[in-house]
DSSP file (Angstrom, degrees, kcal/mol; ACC not computed):
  #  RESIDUE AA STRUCTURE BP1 BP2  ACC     N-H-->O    O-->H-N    N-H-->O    O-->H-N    TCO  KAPPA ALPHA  PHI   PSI    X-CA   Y-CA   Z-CA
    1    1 A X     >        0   0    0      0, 0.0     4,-2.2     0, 0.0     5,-0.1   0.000 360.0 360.0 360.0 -39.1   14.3  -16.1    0.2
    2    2 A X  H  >  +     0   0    0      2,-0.2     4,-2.4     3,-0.2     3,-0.2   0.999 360.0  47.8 -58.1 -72.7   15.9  -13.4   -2.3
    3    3 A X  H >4 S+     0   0    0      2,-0.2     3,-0.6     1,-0.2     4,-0.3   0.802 115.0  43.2 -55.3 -82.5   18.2  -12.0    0.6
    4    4 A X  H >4 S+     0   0    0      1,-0.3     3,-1.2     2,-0.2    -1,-0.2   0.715 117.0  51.4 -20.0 -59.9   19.5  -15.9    1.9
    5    5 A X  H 3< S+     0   0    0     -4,-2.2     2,-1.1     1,-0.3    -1,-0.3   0.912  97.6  63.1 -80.8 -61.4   19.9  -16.6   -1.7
    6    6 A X  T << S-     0   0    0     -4,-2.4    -1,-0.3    -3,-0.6    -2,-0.2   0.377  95.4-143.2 -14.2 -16.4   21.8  -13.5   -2.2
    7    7 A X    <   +     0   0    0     -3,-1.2    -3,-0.1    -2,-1.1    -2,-0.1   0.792  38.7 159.5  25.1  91.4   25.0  -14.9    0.4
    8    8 A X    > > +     0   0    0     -4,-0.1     5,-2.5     3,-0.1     3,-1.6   0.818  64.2  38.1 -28.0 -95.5   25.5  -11.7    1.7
    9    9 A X  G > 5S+     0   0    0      1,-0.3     3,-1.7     4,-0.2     5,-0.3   0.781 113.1  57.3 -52.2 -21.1   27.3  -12.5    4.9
   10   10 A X  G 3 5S+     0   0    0      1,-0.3    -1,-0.3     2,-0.2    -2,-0.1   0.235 105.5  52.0 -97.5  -5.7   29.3  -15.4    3.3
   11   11 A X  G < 5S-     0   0    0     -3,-1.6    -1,-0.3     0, 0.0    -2,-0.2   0.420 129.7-102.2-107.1   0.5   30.5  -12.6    0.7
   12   12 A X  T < 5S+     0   0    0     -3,-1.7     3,-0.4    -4,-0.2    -3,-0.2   0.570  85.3 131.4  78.1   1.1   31.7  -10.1    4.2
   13   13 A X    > < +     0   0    0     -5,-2.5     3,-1.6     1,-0.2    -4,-0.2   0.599  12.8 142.5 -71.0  -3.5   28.7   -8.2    3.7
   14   14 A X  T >> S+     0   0    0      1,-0.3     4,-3.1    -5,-0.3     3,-0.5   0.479  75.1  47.1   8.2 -62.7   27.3   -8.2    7.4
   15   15 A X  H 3> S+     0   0    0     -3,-0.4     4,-4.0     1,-0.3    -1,-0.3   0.984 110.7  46.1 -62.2 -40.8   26.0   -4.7    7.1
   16   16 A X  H <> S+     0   0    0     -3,-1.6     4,-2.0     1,-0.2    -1,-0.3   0.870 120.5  50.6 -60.0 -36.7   24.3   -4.8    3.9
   17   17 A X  H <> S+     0   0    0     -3,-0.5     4,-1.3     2,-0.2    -1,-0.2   0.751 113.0  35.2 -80.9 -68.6   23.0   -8.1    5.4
   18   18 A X  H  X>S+     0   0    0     -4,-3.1     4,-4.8     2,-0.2     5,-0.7   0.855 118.4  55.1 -75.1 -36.9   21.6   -7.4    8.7
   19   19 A X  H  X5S+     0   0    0     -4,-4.0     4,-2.3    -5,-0.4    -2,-0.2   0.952 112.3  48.6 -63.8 -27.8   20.3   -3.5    7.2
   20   20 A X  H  X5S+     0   0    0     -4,-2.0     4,-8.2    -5,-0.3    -1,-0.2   0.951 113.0  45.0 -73.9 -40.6   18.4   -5.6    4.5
   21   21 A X  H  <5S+     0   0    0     -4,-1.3     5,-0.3     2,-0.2    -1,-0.2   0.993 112.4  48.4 -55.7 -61.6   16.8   -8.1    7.0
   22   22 A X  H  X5S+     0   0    0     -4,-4.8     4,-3.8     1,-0.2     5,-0.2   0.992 111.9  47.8 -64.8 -37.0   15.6   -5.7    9.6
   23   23 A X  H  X<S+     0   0    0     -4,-2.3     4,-2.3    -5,-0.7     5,-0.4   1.000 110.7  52.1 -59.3 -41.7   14.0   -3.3    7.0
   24   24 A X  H >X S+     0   0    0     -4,-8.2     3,-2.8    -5,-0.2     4,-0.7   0.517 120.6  40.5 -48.8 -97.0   12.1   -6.7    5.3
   25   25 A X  H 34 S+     0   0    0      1,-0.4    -1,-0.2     2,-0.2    -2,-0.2   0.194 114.0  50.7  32.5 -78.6   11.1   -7.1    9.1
   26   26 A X  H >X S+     0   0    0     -4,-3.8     4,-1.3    -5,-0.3     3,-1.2   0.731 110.6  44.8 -53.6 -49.8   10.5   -3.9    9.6
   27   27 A X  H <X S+     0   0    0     -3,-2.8     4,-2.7    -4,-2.3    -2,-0.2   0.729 114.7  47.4 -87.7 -22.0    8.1   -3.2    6.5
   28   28 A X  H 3X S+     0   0    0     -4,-0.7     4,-0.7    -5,-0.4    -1,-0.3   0.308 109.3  51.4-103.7  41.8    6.0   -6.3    6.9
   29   29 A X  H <>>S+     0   0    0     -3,-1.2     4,-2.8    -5,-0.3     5,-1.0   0.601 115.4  50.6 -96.6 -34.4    5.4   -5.8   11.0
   30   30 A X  H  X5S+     0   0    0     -4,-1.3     4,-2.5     4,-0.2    -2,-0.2   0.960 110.2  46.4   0.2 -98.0    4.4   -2.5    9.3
   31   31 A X  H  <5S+     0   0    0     -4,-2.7    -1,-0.2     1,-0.2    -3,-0.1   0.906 120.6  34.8 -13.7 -80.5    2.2   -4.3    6.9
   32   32 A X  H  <5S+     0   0    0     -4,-0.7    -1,-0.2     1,-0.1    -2,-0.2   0.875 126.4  31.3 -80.4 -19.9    0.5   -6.4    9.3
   33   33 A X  H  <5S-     0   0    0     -4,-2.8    -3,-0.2     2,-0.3    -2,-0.2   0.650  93.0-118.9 -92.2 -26.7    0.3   -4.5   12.1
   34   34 A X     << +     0   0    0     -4,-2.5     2,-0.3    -5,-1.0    -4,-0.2   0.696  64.3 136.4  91.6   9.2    0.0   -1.1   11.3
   35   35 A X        -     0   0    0     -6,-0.5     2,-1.4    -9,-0.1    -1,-0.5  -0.780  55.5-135.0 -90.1 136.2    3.3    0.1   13.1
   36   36 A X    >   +     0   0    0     -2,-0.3     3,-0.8     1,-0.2    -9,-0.1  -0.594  50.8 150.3 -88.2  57.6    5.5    2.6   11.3
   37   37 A X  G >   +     0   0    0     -2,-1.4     3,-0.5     1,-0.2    -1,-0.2   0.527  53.9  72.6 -92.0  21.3    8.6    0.6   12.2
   38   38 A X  G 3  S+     0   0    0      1,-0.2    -1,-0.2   -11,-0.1   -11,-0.1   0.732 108.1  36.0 -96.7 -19.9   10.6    1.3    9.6
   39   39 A X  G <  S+     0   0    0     -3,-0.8     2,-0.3   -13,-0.1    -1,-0.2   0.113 103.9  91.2 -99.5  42.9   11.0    4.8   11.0
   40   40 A X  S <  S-     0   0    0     -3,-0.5     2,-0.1     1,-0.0    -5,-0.0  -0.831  81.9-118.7-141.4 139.1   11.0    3.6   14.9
   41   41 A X    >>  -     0   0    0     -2,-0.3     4,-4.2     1,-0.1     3,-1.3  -0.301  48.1 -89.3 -90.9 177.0   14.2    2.7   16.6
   42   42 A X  H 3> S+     0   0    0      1,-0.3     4,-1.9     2,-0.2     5,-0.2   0.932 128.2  51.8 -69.9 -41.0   14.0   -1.4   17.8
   43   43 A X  H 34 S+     0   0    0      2,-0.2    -1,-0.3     1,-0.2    21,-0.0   0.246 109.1  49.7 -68.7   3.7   12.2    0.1   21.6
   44   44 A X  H <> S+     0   0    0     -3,-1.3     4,-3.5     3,-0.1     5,-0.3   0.517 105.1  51.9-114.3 -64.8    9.9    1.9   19.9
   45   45 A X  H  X S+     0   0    0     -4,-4.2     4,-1.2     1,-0.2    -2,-0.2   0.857 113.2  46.2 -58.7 -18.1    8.7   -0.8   17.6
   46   46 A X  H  X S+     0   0    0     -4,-1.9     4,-1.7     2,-0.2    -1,-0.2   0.792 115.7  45.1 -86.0 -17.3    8.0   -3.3   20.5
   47   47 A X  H  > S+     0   0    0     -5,-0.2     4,-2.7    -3,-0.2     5,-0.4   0.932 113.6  46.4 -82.7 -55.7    6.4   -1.0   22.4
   48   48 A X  H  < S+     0   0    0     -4,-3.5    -2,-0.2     1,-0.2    -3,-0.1   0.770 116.6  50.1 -58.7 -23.5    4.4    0.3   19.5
   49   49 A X  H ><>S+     0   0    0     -4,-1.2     5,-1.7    -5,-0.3     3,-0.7   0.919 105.2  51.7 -52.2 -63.0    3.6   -3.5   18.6
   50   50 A X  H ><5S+     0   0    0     -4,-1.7     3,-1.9     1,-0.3    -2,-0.2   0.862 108.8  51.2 -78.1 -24.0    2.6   -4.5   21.8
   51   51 A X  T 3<5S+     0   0    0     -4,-2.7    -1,-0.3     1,-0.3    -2,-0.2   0.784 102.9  69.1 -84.5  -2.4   -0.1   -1.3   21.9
   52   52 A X  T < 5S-     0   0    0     -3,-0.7    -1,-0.3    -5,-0.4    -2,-0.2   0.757 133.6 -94.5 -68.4   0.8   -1.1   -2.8   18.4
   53   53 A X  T < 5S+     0   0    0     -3,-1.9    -3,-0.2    -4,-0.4    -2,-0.1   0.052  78.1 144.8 125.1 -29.4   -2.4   -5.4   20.2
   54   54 A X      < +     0   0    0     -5,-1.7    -1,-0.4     1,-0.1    -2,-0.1  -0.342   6.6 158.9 -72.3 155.5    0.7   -8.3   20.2
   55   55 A X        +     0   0    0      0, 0.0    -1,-0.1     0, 0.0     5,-0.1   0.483  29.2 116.4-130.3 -18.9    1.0  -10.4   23.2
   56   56 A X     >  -     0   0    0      1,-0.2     4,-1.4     2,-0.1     3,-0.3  -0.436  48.4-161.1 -92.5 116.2    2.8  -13.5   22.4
   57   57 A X  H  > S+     0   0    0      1,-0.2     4,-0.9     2,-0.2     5,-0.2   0.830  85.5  56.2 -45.2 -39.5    6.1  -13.0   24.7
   58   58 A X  H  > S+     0   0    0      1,-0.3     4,-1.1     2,-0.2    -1,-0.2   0.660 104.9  43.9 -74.8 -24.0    7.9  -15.4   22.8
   59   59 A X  H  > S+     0   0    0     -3,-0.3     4,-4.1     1,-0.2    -1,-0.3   0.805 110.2  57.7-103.9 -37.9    7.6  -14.0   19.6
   60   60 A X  H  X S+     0   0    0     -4,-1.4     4,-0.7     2,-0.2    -2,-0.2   0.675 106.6  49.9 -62.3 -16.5    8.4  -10.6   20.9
   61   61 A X  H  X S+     0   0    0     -4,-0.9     4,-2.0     2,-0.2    -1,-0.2   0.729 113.0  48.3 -89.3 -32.8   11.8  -11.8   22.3
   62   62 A X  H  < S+     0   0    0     -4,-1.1    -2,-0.2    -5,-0.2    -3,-0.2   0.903 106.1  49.6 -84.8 -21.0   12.5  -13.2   19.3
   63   63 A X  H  X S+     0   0    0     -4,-4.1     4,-1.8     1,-0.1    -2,-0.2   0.727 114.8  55.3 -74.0 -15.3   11.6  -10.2   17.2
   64   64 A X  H  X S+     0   0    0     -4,-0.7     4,-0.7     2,-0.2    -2,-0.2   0.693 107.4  42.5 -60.4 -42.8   14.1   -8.2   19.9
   65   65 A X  H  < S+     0   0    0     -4,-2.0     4,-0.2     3,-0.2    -1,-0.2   0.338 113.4  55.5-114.8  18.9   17.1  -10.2   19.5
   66   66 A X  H  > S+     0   0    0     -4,-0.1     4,-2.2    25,-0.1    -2,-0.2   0.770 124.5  27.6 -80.1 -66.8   16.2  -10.0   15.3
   67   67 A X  H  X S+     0   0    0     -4,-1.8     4,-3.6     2,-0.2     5,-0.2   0.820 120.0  55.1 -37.1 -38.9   16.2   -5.9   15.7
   68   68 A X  H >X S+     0   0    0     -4,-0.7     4,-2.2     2,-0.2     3,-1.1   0.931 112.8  40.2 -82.1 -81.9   18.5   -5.8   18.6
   69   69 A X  H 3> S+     0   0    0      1,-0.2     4,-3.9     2,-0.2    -1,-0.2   0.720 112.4  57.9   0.7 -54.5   21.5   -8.0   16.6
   70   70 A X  H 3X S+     0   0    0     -4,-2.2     4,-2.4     2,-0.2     5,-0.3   0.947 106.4  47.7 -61.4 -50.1   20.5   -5.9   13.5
   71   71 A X  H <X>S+     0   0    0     -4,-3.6     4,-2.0    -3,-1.1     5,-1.1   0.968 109.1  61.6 -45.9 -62.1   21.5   -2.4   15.7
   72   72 A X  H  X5S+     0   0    0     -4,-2.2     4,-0.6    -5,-0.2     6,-0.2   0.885 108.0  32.4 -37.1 -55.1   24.4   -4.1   16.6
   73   73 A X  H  X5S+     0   0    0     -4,-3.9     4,-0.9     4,-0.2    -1,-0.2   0.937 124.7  45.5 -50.0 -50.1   26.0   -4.7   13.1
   74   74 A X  H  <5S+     0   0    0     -4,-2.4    -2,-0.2     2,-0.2    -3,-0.2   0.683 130.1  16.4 -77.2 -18.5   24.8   -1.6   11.8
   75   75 A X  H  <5S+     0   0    0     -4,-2.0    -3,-0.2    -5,-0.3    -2,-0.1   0.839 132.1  44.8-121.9 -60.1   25.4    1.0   14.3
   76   76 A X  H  <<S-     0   0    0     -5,-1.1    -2,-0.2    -4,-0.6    -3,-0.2   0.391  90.5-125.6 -53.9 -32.0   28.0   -1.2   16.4
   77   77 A X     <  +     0   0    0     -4,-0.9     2,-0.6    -6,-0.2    -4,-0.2   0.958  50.3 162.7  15.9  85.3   30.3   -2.7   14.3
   78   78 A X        -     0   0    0     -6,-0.2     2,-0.8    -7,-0.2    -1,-0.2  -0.873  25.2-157.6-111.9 109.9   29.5   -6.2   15.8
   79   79 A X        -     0   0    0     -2,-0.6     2,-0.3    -3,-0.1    -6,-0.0  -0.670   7.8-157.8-122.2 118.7   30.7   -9.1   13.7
   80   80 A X        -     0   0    0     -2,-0.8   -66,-0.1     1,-0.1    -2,-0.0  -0.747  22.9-115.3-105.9 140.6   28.7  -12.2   14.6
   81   81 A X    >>  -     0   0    0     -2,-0.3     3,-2.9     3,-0.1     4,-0.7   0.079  46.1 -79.7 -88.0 156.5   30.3  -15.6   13.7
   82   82 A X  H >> S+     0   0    0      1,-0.3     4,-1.7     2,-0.2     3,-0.9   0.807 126.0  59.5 -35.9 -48.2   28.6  -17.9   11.0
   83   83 A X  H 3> S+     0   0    0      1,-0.4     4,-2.8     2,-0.2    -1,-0.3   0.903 102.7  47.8 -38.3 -58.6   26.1  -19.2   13.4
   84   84 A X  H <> S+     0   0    0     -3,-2.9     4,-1.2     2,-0.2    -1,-0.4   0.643 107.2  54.7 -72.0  -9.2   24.6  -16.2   14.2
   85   85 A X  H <X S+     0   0    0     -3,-0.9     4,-1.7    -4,-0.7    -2,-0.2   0.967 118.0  39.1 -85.2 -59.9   24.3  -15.1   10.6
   86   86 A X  H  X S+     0   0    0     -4,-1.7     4,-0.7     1,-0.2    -2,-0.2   0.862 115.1  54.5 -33.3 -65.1   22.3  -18.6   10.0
   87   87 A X  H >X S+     0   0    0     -4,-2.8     3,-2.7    -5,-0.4     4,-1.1   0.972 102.4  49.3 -24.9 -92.5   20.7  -18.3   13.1
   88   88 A X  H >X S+     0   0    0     -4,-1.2     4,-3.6     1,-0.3     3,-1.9   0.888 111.6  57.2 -38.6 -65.7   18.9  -14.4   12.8
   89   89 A X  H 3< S+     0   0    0     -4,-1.7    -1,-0.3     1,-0.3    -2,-0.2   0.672 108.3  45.9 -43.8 -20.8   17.5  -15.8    9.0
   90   90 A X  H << S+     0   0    0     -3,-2.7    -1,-0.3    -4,-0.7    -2,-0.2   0.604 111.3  49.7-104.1 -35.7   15.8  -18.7   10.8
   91   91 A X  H <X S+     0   0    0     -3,-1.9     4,-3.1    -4,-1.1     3,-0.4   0.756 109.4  52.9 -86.1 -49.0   14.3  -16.4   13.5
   92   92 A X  H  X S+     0   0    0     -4,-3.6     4,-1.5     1,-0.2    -2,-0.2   0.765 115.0  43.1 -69.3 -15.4   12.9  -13.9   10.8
   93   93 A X  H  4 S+     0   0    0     -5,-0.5     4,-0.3     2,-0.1    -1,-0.2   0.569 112.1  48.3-111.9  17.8   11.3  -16.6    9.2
   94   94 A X  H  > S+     0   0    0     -3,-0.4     4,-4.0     2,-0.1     5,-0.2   0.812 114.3  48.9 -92.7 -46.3   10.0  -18.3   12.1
   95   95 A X  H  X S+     0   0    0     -4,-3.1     4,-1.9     1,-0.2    -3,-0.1   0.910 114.6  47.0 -49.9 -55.7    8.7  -14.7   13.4
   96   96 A X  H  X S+     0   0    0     -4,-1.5     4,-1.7     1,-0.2    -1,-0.2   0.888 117.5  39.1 -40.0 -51.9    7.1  -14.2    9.9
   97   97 A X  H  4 S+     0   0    0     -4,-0.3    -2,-0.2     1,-0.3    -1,-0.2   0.859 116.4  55.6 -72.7 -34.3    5.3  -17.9    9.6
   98   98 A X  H  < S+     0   0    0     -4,-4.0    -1,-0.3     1,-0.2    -2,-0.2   0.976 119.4  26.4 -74.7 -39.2    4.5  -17.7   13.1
   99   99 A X  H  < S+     0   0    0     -4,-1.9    -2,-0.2    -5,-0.2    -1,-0.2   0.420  87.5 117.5 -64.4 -25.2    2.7  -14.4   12.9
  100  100 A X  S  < S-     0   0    0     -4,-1.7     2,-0.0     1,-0.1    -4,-0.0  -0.506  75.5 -97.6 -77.0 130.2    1.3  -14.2    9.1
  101  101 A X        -     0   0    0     -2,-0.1    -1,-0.1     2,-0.1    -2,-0.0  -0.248  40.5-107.4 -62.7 166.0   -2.3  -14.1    8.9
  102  102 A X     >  -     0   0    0      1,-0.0     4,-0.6    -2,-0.0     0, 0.0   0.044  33.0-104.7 -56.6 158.4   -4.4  -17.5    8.2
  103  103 A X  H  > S+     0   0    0      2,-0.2     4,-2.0     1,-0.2     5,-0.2   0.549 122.1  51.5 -12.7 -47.3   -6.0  -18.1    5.1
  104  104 A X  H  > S+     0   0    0      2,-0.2     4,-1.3     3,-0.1    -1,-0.2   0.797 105.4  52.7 -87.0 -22.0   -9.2  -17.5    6.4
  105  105 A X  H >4 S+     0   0    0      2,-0.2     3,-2.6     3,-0.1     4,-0.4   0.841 110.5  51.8 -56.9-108.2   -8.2  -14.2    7.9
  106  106 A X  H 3< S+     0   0    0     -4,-0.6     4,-0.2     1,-0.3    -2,-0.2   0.172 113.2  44.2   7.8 -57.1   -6.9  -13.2    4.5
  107  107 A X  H >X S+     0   0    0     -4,-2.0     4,-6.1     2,-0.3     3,-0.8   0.856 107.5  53.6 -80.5 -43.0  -10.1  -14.1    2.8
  108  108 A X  T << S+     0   0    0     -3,-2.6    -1,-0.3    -4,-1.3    -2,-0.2   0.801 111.4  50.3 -52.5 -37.6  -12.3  -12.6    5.1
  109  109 A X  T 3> S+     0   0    0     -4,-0.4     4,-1.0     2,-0.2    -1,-0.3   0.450 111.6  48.0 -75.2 -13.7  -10.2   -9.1    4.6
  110  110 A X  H <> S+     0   0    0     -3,-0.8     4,-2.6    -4,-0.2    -2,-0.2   0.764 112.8  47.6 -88.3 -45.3  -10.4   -9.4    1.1
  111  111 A X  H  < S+     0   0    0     -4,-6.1    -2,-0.2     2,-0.2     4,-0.1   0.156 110.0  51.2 -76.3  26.4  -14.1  -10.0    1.5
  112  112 A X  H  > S+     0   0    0     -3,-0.2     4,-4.8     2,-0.1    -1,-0.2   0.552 114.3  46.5-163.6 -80.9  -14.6   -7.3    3.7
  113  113 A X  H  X S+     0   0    0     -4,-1.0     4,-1.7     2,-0.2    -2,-0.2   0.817 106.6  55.7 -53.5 -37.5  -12.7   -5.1    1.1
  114  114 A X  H  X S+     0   0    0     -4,-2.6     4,-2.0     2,-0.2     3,-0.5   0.984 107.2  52.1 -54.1 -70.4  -14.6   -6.4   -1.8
  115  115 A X  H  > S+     0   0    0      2,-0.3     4,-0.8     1,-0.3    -2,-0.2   0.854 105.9  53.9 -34.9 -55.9  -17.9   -5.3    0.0
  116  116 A X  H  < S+     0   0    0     -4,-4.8     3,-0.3     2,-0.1    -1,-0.3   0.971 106.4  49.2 -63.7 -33.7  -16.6   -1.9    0.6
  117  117 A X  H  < S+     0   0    0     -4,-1.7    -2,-0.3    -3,-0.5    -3,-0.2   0.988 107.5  57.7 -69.7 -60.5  -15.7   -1.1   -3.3
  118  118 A X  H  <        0   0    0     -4,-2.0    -1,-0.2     1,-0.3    -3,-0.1   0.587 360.0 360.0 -57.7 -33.3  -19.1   -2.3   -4.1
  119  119 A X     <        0   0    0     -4,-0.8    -1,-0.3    -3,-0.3    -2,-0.2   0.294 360.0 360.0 -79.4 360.0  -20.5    0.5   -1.6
């Protein structure tokens, strides 16, 4: 929300834009998964994803063309027209929502962790 609120691309900032999106990205598949993908090129974090366990194709094509875009800007000098800037925010927060554990996962890890300090 900070970074969209920010206008970034709408200022010409594209790089600053895309590098900020794939590292959030990057730190919470990190985060939930337990892949180091903020030092993993985008074929290295799906691969290292999928041996964390993920399976849903769909969400992996869409975390691919989040990465893969991001490589483009940053390393490419690829500059994709309002749509796609709109677009790629929409996809990282579909990826997120779709993927972020449950409530009850959450609680259960907390209670899980609570029970170990106790020990």
């Amino acid at each position: 929300n900070e970074l969209a609120g920010e206008s970034l691309w709408q200022k010409g900032q594209l790089k600053e834009y895309y590098s900020r999106l794939s590292e959030i990205i990057r730190i919470y598949i990190s985060s939930r998964y337990g892949v180091d993908a903020p030092e993993l090129t985008t074929s290295e974090t799906l691969f290292e994803l999928r041996k964390a366990g993920y399976r849903d194709e769909k969400g992996t094509g869409i975390l691919k063309q989040i990465l893969s875009s991001s490589d483009l800007v940053k390393f490419a000098k690829y500059l994709p027209d309002a749509s796609e800037n709109e677009k790629i925010m929409q996809e990282s927060v579909l990826f997120v929502e779709q993927t972020a554990p449950d409530t009850a996962e959450v609680k259960t890890a907390t209670d899980e962790n609570a029970k170990e300090v106790k020990r």
